[in-house]
Every structure is written in C-alpha cells, then in structure tokens.
TORPA-669912 format. One record per atom (N, C-alpha, C): residue number from 1; residue in three letters; atom name; x, y, z. Coordinates in nm, 3 decimals, padded with zeros to 5 digits. Layout:
# TORPA-669912
<site i="NUM" aa="ALA" at="CA" X="X" Y="Y" Z="Z"/>
...
This chain:
# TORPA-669912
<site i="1" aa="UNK" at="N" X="-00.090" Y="02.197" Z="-04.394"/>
<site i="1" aa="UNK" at="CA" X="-00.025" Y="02.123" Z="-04.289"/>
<site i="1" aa="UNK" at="C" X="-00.015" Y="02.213" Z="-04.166"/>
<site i="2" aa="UNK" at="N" X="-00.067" Y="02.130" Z="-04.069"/>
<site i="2" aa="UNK" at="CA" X="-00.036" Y="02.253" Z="-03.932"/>
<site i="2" aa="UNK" at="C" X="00.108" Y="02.237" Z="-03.868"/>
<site i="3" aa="UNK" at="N" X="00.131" Y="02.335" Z="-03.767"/>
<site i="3" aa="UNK" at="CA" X="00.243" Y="02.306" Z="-03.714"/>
<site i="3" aa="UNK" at="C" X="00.246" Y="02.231" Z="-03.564"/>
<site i="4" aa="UNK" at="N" X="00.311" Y="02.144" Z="-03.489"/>
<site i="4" aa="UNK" at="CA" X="00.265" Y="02.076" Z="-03.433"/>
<site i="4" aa="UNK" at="C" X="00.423" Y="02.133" Z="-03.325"/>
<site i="5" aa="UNK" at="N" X="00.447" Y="02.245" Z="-03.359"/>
<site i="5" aa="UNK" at="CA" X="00.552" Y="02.284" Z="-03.275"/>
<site i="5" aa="UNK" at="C" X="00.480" Y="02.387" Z="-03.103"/>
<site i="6" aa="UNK" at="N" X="00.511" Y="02.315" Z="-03.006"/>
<site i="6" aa="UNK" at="CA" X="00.430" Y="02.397" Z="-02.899"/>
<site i="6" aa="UNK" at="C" X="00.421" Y="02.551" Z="-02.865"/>
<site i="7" aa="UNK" at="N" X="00.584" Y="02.577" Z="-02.923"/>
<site i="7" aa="UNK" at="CA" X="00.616" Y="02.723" Z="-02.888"/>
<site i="7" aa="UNK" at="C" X="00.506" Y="02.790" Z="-02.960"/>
<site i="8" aa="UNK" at="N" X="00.490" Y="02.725" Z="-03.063"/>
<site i="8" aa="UNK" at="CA" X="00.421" Y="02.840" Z="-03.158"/>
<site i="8" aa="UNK" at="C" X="00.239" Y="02.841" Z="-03.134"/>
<site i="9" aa="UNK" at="N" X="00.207" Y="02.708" Z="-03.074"/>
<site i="9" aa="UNK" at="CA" X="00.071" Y="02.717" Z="-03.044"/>
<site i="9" aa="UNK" at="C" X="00.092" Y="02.785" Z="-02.901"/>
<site i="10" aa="UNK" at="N" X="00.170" Y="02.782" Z="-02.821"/>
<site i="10" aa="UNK" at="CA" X="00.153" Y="02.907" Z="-02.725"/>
<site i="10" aa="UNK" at="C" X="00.126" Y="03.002" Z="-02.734"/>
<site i="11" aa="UNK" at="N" X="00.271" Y="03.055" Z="-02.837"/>
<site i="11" aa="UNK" at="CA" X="00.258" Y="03.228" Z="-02.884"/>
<site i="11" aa="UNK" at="C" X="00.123" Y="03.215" Z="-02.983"/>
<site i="12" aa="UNK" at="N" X="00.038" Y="03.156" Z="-03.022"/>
<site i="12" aa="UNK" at="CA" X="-00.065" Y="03.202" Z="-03.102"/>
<site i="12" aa="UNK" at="C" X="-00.158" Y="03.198" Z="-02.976"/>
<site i="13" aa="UNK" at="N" X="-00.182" Y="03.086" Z="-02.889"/>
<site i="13" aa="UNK" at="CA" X="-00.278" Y="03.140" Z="-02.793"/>
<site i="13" aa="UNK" at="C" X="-00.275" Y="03.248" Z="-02.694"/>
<site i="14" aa="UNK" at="N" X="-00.138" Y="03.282" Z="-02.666"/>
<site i="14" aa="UNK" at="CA" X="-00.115" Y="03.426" Z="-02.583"/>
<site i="14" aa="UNK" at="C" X="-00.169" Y="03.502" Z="-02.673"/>
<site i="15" aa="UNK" at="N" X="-00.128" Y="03.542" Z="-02.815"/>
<site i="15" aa="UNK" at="CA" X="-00.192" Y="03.642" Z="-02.891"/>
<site i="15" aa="UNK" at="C" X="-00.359" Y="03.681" Z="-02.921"/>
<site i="16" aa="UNK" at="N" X="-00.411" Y="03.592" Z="-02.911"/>
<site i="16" aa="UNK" at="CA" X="-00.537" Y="03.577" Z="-02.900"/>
<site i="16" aa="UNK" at="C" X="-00.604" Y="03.616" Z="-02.757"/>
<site i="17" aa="UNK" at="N" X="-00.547" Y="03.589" Z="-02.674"/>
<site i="17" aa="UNK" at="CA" X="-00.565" Y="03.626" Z="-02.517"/>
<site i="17" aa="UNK" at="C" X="-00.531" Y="03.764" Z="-02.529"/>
<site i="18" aa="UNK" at="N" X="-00.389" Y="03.838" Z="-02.573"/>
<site i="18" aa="UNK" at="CA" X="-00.402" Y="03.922" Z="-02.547"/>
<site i="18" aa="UNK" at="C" X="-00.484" Y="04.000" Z="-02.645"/>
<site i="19" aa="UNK" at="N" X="-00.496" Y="03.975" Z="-02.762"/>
<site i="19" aa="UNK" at="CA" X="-00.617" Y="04.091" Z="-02.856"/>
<site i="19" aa="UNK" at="C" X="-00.792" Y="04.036" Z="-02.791"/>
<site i="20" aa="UNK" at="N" X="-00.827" Y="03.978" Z="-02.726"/>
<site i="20" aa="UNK" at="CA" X="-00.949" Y="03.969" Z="-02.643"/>
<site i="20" aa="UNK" at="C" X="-00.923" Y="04.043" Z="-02.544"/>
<site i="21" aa="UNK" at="N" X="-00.817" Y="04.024" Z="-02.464"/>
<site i="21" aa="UNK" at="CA" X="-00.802" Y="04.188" Z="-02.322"/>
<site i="21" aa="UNK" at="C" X="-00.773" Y="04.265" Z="-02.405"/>
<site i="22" aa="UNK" at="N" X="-00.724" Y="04.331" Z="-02.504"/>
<site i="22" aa="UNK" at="CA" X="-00.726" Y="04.463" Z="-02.522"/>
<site i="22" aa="UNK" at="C" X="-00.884" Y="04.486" Z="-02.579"/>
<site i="23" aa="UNK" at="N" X="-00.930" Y="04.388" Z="-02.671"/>
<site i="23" aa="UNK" at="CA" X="-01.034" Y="04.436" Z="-02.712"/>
<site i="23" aa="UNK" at="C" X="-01.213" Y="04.473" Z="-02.611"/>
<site i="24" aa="UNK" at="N" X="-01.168" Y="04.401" Z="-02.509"/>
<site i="24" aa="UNK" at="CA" X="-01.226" Y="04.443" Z="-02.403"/>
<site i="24" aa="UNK" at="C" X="-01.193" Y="04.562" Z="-02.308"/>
<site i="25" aa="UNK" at="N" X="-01.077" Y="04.611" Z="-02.314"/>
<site i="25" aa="UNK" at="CA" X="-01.008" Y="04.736" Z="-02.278"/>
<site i="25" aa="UNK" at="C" X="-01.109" Y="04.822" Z="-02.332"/>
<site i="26" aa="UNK" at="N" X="-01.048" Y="04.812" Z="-02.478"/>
<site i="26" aa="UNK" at="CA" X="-01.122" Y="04.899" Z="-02.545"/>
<site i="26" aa="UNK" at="C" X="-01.277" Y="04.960" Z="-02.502"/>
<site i="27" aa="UNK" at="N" X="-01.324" Y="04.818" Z="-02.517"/>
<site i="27" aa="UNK" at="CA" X="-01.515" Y="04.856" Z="-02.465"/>
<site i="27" aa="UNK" at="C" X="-01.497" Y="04.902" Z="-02.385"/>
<site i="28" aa="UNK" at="N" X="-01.450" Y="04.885" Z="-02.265"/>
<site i="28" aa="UNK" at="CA" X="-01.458" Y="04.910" Z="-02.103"/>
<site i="28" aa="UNK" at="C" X="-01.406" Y="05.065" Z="-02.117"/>
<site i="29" aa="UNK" at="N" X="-01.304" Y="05.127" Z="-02.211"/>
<site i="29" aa="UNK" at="CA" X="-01.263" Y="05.212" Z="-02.179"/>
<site i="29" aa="UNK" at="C" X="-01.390" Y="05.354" Z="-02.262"/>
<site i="30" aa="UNK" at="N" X="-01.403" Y="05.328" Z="-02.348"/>
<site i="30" aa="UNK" at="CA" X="-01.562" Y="05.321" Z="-02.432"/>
<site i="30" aa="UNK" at="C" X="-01.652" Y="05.405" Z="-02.342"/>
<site i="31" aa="UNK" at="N" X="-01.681" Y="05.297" Z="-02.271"/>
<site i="31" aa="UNK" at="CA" X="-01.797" Y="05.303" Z="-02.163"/>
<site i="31" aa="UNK" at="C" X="-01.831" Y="05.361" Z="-02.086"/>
<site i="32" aa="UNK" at="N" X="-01.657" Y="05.394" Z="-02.030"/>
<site i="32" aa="UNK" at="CA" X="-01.644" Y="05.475" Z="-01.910"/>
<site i="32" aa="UNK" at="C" X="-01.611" Y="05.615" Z="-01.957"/>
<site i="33" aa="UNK" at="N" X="-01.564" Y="05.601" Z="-02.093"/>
<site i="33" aa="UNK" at="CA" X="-01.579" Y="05.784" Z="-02.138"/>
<site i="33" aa="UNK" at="C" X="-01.717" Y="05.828" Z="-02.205"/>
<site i="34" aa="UNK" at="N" X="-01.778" Y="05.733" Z="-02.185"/>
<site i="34" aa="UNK" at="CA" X="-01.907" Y="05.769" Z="-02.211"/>
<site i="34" aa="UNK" at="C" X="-02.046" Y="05.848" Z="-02.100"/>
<site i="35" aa="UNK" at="N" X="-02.007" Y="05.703" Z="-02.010"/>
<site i="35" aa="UNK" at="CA" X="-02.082" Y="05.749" Z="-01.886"/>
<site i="35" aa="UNK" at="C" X="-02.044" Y="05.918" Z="-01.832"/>
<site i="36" aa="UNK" at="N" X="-01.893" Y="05.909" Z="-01.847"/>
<site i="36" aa="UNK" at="CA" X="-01.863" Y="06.063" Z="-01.788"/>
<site i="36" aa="UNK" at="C" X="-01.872" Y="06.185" Z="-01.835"/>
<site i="37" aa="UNK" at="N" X="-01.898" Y="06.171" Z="-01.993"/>
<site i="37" aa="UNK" at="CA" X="-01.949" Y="06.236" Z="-02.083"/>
<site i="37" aa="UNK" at="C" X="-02.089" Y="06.280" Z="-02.027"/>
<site i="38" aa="UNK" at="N" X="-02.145" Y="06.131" Z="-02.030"/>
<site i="38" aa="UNK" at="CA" X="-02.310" Y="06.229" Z="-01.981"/>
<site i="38" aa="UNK" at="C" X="-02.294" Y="06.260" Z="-01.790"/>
<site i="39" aa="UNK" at="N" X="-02.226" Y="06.226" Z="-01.735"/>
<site i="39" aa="UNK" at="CA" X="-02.183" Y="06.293" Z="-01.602"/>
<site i="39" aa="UNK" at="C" X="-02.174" Y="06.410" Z="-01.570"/>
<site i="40" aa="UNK" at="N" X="-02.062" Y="06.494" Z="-01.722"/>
<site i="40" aa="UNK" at="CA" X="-02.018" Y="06.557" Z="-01.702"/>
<site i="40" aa="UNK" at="C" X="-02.155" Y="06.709" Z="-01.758"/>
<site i="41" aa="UNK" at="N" X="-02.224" Y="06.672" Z="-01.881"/>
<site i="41" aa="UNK" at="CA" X="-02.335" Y="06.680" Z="-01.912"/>
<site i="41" aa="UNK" at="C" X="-02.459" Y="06.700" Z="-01.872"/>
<site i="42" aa="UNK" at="N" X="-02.455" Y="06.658" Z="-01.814"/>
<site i="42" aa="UNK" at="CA" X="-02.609" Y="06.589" Z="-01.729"/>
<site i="42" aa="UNK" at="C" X="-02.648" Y="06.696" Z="-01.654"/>
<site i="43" aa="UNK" at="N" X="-02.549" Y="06.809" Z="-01.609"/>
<site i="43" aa="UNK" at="CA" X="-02.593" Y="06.943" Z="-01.555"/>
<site i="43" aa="UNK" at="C" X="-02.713" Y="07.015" Z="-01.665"/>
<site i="44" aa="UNK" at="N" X="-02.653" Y="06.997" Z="-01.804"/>
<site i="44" aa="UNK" at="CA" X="-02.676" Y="07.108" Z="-01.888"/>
<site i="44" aa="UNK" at="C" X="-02.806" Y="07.073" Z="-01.926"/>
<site i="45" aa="UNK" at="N" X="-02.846" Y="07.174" Z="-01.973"/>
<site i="45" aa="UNK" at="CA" X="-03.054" Y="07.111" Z="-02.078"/>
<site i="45" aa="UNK" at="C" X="-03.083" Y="07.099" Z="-02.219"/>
<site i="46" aa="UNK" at="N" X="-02.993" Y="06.985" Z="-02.248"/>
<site i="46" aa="UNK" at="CA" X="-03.048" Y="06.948" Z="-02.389"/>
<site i="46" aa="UNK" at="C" X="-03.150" Y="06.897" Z="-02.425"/>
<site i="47" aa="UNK" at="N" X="-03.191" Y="06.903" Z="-02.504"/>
<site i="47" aa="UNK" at="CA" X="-03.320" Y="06.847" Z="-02.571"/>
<site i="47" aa="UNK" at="C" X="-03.311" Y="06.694" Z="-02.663"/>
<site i="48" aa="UNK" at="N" X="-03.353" Y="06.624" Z="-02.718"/>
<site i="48" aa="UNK" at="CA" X="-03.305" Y="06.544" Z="-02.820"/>
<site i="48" aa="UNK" at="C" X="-03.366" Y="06.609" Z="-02.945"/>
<site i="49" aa="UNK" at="N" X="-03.326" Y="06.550" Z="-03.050"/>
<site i="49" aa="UNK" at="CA" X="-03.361" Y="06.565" Z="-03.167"/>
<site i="49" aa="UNK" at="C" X="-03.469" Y="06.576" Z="-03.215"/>
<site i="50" aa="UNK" at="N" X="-03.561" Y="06.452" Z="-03.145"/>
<site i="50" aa="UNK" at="CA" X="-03.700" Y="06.432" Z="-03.228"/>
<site i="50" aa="UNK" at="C" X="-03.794" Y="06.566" Z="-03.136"/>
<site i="51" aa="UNK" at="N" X="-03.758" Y="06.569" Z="-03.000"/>
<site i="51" aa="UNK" at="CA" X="-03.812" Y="06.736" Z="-02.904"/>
<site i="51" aa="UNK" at="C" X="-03.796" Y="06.862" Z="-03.002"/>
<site i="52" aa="UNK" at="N" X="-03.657" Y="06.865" Z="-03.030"/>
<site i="52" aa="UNK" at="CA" X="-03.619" Y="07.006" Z="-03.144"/>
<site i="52" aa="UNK" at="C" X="-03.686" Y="07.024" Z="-03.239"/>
<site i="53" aa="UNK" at="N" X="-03.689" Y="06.864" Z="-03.332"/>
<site i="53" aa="UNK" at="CA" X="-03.773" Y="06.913" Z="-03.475"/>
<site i="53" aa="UNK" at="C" X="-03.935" Y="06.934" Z="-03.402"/>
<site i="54" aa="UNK" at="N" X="-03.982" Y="06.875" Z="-03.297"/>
<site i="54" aa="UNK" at="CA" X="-04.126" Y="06.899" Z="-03.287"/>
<site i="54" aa="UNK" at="C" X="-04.152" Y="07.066" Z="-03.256"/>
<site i="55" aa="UNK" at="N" X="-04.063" Y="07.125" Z="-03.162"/>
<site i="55" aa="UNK" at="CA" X="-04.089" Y="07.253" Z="-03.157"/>
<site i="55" aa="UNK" at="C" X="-04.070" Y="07.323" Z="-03.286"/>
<site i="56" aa="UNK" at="N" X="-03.963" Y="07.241" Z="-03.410"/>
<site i="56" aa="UNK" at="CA" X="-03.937" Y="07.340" Z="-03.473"/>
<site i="56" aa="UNK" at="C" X="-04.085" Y="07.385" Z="-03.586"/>
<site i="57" aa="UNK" at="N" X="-04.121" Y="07.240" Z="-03.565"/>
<site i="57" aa="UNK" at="CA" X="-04.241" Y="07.182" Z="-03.645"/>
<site i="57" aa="UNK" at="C" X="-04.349" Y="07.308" Z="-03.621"/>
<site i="58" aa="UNK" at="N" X="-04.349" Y="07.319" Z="-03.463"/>
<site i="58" aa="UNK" at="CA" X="-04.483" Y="07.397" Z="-03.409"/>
<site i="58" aa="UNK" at="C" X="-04.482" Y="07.552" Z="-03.441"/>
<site i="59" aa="UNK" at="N" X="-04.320" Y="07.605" Z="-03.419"/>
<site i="59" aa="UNK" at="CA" X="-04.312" Y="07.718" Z="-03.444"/>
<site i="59" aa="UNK" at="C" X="-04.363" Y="07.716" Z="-03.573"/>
<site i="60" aa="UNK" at="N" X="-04.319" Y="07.694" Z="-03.664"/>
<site i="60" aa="UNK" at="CA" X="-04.316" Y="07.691" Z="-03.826"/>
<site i="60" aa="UNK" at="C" X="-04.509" Y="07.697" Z="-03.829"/>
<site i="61" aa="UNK" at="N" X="-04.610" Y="07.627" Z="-03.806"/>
<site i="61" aa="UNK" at="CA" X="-04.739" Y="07.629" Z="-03.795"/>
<site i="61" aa="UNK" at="C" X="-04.738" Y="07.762" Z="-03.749"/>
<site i="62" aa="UNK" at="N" X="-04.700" Y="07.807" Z="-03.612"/>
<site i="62" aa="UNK" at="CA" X="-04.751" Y="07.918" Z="-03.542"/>
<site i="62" aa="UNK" at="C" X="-04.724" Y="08.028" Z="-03.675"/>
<site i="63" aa="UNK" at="N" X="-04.570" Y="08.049" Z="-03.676"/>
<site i="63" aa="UNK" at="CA" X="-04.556" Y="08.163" Z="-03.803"/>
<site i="63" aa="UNK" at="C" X="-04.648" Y="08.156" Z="-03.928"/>
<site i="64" aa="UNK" at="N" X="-04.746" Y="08.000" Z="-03.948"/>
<site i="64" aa="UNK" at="CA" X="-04.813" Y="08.064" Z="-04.087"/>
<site i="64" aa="UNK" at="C" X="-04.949" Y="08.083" Z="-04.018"/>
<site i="65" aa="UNK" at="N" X="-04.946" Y="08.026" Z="-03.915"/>
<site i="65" aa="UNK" at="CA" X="-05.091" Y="08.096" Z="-03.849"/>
<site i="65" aa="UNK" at="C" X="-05.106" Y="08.221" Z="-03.823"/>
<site i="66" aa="UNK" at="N" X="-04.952" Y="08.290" Z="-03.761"/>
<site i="66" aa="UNK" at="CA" X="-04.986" Y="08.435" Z="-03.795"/>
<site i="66" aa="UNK" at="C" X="-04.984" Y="08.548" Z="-03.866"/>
<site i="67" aa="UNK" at="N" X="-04.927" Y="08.448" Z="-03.988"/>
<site i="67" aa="UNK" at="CA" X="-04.945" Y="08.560" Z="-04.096"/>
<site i="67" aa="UNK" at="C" X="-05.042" Y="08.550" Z="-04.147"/>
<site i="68" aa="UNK" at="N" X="-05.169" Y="08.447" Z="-04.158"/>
<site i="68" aa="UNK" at="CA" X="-05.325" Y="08.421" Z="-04.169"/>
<site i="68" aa="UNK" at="C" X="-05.374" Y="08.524" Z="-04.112"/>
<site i="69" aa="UNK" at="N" X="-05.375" Y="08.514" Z="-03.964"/>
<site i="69" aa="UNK" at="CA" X="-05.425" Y="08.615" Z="-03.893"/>
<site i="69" aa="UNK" at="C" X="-05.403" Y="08.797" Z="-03.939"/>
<site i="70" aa="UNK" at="N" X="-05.283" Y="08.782" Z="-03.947"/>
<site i="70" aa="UNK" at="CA" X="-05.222" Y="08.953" Z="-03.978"/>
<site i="70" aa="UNK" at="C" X="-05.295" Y="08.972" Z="-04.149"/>
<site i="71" aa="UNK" at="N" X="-05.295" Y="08.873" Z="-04.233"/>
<site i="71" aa="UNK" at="CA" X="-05.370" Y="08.857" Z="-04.351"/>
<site i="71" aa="UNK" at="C" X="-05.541" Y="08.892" Z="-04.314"/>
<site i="72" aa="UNK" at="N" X="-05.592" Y="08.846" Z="-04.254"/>
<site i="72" aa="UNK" at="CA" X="-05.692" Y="08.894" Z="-04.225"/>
<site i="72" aa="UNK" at="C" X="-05.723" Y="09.003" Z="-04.109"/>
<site i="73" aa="UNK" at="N" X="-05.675" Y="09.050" Z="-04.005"/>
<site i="73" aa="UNK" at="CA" X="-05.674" Y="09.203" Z="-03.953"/>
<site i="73" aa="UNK" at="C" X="-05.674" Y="09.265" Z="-04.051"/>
<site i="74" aa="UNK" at="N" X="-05.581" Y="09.278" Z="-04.146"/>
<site i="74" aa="UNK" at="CA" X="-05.556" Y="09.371" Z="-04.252"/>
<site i="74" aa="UNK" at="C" X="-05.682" Y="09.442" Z="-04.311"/>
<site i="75" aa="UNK" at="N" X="-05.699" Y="09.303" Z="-04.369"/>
<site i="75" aa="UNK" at="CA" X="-05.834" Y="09.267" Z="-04.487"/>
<site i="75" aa="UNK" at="C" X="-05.958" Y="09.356" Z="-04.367"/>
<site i="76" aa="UNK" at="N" X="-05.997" Y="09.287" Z="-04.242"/>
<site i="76" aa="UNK" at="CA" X="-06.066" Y="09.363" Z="-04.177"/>
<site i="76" aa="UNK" at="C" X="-06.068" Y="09.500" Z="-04.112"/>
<site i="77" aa="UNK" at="N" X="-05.946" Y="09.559" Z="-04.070"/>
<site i="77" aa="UNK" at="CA" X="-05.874" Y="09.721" Z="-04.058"/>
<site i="77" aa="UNK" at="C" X="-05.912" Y="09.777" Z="-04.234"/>
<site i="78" aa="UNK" at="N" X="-05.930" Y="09.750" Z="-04.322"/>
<site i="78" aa="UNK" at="CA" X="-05.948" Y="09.825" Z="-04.449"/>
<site i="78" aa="UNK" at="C" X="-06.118" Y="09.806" Z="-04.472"/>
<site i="79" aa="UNK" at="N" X="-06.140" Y="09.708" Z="-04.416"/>
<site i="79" aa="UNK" at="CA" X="-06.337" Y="09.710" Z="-04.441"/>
<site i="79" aa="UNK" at="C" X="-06.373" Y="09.796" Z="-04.346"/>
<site i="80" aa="UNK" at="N" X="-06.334" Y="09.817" Z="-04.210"/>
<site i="80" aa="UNK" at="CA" X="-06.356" Y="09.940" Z="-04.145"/>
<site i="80" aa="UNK" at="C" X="-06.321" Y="10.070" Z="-04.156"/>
<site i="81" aa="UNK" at="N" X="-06.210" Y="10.048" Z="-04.227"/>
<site i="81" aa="UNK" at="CA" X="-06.191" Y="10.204" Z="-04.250"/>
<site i="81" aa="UNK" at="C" X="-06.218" Y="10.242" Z="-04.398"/>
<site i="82" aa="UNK" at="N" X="-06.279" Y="10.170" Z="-04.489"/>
<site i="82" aa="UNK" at="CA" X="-06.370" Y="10.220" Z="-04.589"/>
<site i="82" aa="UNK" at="C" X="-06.492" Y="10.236" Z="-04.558"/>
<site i="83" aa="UNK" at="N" X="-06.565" Y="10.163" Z="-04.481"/>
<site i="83" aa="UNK" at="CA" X="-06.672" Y="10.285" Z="-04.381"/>
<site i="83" aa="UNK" at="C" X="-06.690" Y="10.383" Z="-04.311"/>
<site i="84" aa="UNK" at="N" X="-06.579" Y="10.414" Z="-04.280"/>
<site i="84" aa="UNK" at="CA" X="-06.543" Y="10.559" Z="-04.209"/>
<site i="84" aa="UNK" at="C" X="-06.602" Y="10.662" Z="-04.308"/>
C-alpha cells in the first residue's frame, strides 16, 4: 500500500534531489581534482606503462646481446692468443 500523504512524497522527492546534487558534486569534484592533478604534473616527464615495459623489454635484449658478444670476443681473444 502506498502512502498518499503529501508531506512524505515531498520529503522523498527532496531526498532524491538532494542525493542526485550531491552525487554530481561528487563527479564534478572528481574531475576537478583530477584535471589539477595532471596540471599540477604536467611539468614533470613521465612515461606510461606500456613506454616503460618497452624500454624495459629492449634493455633486457641489449644485455643478452652483450653478453653474446663478450661470449664471443672471448672465444676470439683466446684463438688469437693461442697463435701467438
């Protein structure tokens, strides 16, 4: 059974009005500590994530490429100097 008393469908539609403005507060307030976040940011030089792992990716290749390399100087510094 509903209630067919006005006071109370008022106070339920004020309440609803007001949890839609706050809940738009909310976003709005959200938004704007966001933007100033990267405002405040936006000086500095970050990278993203998927940039980081790719360098980390490349370094990681480079280091086994040069221990290939230093693997073979070696190998070749000892074939020359057993011809000595």
């Amino acid at each position: 059974m509903q209630s067919q008393n006005p006071l109370i469908a008022d106070f339920v539609k004020l309440a609803n009005s007001a949890a839609g403005t706050f809940a738009g507060m909310t976003r709005e307030a959200r938004e704007t500590a966001r933007e100033r976040m990267k405002e405040g940011f936006g000086g500095f030089d970050f990278v993203s994530r998927e940039e980081f792992d790719a360098v980390k990716d490349m370094a990681a290749k480079a280091r086994e490429e040069n221990e290939k390399v230093s693997a073979k100087l070696a190998e070749l510094e000892a074939k020359l100097a057993s011809k000595d």
